[in-house]
N, C-alpha and C positions, 0 to 999 in steps of 0.2 A: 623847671616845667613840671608841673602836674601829668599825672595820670588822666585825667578827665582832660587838660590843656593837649596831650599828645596825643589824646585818642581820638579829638577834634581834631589835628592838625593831617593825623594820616586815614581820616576818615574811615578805621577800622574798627575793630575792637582789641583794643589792645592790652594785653595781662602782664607784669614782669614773671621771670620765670621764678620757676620753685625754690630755686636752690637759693636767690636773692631773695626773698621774702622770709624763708626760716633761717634766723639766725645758728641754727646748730649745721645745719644743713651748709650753709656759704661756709662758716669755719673748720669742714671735714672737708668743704672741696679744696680753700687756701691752704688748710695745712698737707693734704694729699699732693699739692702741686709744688709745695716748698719741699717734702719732703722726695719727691720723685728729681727735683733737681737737684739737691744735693747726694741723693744715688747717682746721678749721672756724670756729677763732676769726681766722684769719688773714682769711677770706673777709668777717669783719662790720667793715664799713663805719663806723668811728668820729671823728664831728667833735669833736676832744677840745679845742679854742677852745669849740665849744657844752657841751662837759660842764662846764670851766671856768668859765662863766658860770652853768651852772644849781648848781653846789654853793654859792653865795650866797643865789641863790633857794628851794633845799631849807635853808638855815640858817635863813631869815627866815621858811619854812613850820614848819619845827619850833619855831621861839622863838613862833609864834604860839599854840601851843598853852599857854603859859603867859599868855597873855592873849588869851581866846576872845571874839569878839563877838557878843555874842547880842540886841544890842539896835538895832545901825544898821538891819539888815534883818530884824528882827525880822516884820514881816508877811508878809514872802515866806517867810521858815523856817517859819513855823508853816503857811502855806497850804501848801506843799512838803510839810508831813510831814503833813497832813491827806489830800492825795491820797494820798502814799505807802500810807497807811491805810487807808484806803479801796478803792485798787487789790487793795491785796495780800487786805483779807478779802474783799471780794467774786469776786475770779480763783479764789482760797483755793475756797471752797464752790462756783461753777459747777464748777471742775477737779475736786473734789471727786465731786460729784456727778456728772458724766459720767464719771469715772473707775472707779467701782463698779460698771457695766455693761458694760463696755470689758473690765474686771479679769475678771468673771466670764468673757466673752465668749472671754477669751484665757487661759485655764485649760483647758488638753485633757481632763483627766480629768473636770470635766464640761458642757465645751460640743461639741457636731457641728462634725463636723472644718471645714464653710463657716464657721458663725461662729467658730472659731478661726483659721482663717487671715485673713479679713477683721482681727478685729480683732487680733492682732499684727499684722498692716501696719499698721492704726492710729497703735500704740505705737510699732513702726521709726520711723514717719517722724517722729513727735513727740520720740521722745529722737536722730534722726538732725541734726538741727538744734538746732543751737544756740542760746541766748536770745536774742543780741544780733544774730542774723543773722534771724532771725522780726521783732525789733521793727524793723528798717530796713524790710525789704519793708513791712510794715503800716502802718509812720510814711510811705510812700512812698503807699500807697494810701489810711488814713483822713486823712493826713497827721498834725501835731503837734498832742500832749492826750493824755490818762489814757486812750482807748479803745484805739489801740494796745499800752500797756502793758499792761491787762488782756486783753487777745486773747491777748498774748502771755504771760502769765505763767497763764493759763487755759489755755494749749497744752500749755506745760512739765510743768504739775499733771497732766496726764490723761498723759504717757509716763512721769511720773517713779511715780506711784500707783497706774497698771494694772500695770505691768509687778509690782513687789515684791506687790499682792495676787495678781495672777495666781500668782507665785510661789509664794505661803503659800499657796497654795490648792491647788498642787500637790502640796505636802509637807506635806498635813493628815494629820490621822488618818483611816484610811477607814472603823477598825470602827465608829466611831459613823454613821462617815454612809451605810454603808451600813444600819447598823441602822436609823435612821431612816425610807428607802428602803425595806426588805421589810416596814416595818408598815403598808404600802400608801400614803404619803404622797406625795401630789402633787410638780411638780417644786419649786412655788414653798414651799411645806411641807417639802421636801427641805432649798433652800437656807436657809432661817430656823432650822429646827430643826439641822440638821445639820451644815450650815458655816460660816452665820453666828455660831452661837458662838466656833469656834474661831479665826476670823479678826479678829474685834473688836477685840480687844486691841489687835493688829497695827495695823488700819487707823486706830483711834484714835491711837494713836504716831506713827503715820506720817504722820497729816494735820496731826499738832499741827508734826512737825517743818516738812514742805511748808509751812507756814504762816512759819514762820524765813526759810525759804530764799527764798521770794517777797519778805519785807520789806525782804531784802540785795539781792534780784534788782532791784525797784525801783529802789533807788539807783543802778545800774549802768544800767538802760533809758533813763531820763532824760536821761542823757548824751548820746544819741541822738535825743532830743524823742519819749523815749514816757512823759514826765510823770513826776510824782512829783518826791520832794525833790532827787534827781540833778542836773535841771534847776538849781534852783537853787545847787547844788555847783560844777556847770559855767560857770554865769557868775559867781560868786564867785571862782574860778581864775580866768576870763578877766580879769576886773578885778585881776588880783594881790591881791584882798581877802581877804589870808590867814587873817586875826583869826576871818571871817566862816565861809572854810570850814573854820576847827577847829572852832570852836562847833557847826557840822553836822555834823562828823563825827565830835565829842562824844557828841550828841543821837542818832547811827544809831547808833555804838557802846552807848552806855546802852539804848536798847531792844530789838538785839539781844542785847545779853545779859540781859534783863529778859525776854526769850520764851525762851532757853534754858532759863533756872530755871523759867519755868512749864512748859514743855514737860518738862522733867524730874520735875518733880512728876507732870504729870498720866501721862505716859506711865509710871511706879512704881505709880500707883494700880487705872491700868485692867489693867497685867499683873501 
């Protein structure tokens, strides 16, 4: 495509920049950026006696996966993904659940500017932190067990669900929800009739997926003692029980993708 063809196409006026038009100018930026990553790989510190050792280790973890054990520690996998379970729907619907008021709350167009700015701070600080830095501090203070992980994966829910409804919310349609509004409708009559329809859809898709991403979140918390099957991932590595952590992460893999598909389904049907 042309210059003249693209500058039609986005009805602007359009230039490439400097550094692409002078050819001395593009070969001091490629060689300045070739030259900064090979500074950068030079600075990482490699025990390559220890990488030597581990590419036997990583053979014996991939050959495991042709013969998964699912029955040595068969009571602890199954009690692992029983929390897992557990954790994730019940974090899943508190998060949920606070997240719908939060959502509203950080929606400008129709919450007072106090509760909008309160609750976006909320949301900052919820999506400002990361999972696995939430479930140390919590494992630090409830210490190790499922209450942790659920604190923490009920945190995550409520920055990751207000923020995207706030969003939809903001880029509704207004003529309906204004129409709603001038046939004298209260505020809570507003939101049900007016924007509750149009954001449904959305929040149904969105919680089905939050649901996904909790089950994976899970296995990763664990690893740090905030329970779920993780936990027992993590000492199956420590034991070198290879056989043991394919079969688990057999079983995480089949059911994350076993919520995909339902997620997929259901999120088709409600939009």
């Amino acid at each position: 495509m042309s210059d003249i063809q693209l500058e039609d196409k986005l009805g602007t006026s359009w230039r490439k920049p400097h550094f692409i038009t002078n050819p001395a100018l593009r070969w001091a930026v490629i060689a300045g950026f070739v030259a900064y990553m090979i500074a950068a790989v030079m600075t990482i510190e490699v025990d390559w006696g220890r990488v030597y050792e581990g590419l036997d280790r990583g053979w014996a973890f991939i050959l495991a996966f042709t013969s998964p054990d699912f029955v040595s520690r068969a009571s602890d996998i199954w009690a692992g993904l029983l929390e897992s379970i557990v954790m994730t729907v019940a974090a899943s619907v508190v998060g949920i659940l606070i997240s719908i008021p939060i959502g509203l709350g950080a929606a400008r167009n129709i919450a007072p500017l106090p509760v909008y700015v309160a609750c976006r701070g909320i949301v900052a600080i919820s999506r400002a932190l990361q999972e696995i830095i939430v479930a140390i501090l919590l494992v630090a203070i409830f210490g190790f067990g499922p209450l942790a992980g659920f604190l923490t994966l009920s945190f995550a829910t409520i920055g990751f669900l207000s923020k995207l409804l706030a969003e939809d919310i903001e880029s509704m349609d207004r003529v309906q929800a204004e129409a709603i509004r001038a046939s004298g409708a209260r505020w809570m009559q507003w939101i049900n009739y007016g924007v509750q329809p149009q954001v449904m859809p959305r929040l149904v898709g969105l919680s089905i997926y939050r649901i996904d991403i909790n089950f994976r979140e899970s296995a990763i918390l664990g690893l740090v003692g905030a329970g779920g099957i993780g936990a027992t991932l993590n000492t199956a590595f420590d034991r070198y029980e290879y056989d043991t952590a394919a079969a688990i992460l057999i079983m995480i893999i089949g059911i994350v993708m076993a919520l995909e598909y339902v997620s997929g389904i259901v999120r088709a049907r409600v939009q």
